[in-house]
C-alpha positions in Angstrom: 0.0 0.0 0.0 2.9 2.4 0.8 4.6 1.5 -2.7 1.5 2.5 -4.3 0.8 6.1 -2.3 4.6 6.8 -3.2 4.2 6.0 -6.8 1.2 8.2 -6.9 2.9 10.7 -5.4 6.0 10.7 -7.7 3.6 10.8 -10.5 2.2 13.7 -9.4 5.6 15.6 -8.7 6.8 14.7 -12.0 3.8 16.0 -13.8 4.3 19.2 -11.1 7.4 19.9 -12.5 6.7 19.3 -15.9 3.9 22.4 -16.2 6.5 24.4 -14.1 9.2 24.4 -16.9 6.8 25.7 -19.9 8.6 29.3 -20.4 8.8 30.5 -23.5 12.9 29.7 -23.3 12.1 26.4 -22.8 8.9 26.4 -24.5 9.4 23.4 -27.9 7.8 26.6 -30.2 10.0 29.3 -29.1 13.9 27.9 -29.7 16.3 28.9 -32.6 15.0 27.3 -36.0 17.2 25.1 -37.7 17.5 25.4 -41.3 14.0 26.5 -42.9 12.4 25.2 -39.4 10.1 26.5 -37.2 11.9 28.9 -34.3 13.5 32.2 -34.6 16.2 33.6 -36.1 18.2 36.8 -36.9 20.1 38.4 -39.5 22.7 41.7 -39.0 21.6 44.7 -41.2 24.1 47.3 -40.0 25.6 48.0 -36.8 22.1 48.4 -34.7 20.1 47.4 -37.3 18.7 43.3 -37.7 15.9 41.3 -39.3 14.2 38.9 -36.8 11.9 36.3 -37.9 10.0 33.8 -36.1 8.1 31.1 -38.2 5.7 29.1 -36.4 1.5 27.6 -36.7 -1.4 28.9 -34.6 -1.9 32.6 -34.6 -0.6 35.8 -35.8 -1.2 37.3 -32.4 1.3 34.5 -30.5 4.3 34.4 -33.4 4.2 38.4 -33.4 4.7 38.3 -29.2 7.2 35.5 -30.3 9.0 37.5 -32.7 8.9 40.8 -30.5 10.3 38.3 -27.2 13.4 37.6 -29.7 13.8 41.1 -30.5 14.0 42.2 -26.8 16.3 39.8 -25.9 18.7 40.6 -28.7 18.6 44.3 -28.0 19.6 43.4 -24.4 22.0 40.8 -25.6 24.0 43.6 -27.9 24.1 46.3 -25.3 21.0 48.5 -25.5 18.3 49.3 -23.6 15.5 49.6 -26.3 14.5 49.0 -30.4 11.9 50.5 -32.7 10.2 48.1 -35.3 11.5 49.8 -38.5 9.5 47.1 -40.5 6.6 44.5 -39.5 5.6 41.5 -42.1 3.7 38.8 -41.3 2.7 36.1 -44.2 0.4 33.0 -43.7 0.3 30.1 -45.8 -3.3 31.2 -46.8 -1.3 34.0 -49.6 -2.7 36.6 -46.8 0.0 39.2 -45.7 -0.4 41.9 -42.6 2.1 44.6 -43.6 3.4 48.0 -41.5 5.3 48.5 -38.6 2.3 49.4 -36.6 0.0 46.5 -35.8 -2.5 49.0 -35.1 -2.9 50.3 -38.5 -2.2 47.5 -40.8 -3.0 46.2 -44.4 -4.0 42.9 -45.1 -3.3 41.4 -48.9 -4.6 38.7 -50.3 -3.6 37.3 -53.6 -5.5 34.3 -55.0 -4.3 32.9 -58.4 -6.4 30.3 -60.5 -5.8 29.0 -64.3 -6.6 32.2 -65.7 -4.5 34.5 -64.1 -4.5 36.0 -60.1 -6.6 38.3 -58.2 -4.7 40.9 -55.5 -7.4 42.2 -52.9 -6.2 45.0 -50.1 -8.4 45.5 -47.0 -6.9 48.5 -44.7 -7.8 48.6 -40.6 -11.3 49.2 -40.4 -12.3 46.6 -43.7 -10.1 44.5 -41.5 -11.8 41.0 -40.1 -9.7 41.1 -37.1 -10.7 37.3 -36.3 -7.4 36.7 -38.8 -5.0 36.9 -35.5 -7.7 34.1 -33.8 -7.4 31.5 -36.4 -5.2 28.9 -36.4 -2.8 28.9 -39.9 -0.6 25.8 -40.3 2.7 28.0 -40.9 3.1 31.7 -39.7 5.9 33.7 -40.6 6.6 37.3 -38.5 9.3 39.5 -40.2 10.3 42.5 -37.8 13.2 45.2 -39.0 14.4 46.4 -35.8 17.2 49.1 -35.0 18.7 49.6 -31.0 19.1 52.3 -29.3 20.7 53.3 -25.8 19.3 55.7 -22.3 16.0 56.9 -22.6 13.2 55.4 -25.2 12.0 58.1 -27.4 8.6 58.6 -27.7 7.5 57.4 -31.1 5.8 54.8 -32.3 7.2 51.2 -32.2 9.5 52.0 -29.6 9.9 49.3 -26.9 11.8 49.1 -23.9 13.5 45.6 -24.3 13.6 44.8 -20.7 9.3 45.5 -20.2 8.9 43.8 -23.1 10.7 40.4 -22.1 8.9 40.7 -18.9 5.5 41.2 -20.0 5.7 38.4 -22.6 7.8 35.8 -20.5 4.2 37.0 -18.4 2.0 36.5 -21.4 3.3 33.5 -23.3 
């Protein structure tokens, strides 16, 4: 009887400690992708300047916070204290594309080809079925143009304070 209660209770530590350790660093979605995988990577543009993408399925809304999570902890990793989104893509395998660097105000493109040629349709923010960040795509790619900056965060648009933002998505995700 007491090899069984121990067992249980093992069981139940294990499965404890296996809900404690989802974090998005150790998350199995958020990790560096390897070759044309899912994950993130990032490519140097110019001295403060990279590209950070972050390819994964599900939403818009959670590879966007993915991809912005990779862009704070680089800035922090290279020295500064904050980065402006220069540049915000974000393709689905559906051919639809949300384009600008403010989420806020975005474009969504659609382009659907057939056997007599393709068909490009643009809706802007208020045309804009926001449900698209709530469904589920099998592949989501979020492409972010960032550039660093050190001391105090201007006040402009698509300015974020690197460490808030690692702490209110670690929160989040």
């Amino acid at each position: 009887m007491n090899n069984a209660i121990l067992r249980v209770l093992m069981l139940f530590i294990f499965t404890l400690s296996g809900c404690a350790s989802q974090s998005p660093s150790n998350n199995s979605v958020y990790k560096p992708a390897k070759n044309s995988g899912f994950g993130y990577k990032e490519t140097l543009l110019g001295p403060n300047n990279y590209r950070v993408q972050f390819i994964s399925t599900g939403s818009t809304k959670s590879a966007q916070d993915y991809a912005l999570l990779r862009a704070a902890e680089l800035t922090s990793e290279q020295g500064y204290d904050w980065f402006v989104v220069t540049k915000r893509d974000i393709d689905t395998d559906s051919e639809k594309k949300l384009m600008g660097p403010d989420i806020n105000s975005r474009q969504v493109v659609e382009r659907n080809c057939g056997l007599l040629g393709c068909n490009t349709r643009v809706q802007t923010a208020p045309e804009l079925d926001m449900g698209i960040d709530e469904n589920p795509f099998p592949e989501v790619k979020v492409t972010l143009e960032i550039n660093f900056g050190k001391g105090i965060r201007p006040a402009i648009k698509n300015t974020y304070d690197a460490l808030d933002t690692k702490e209110k998505l670690r929160a989040k995700l």
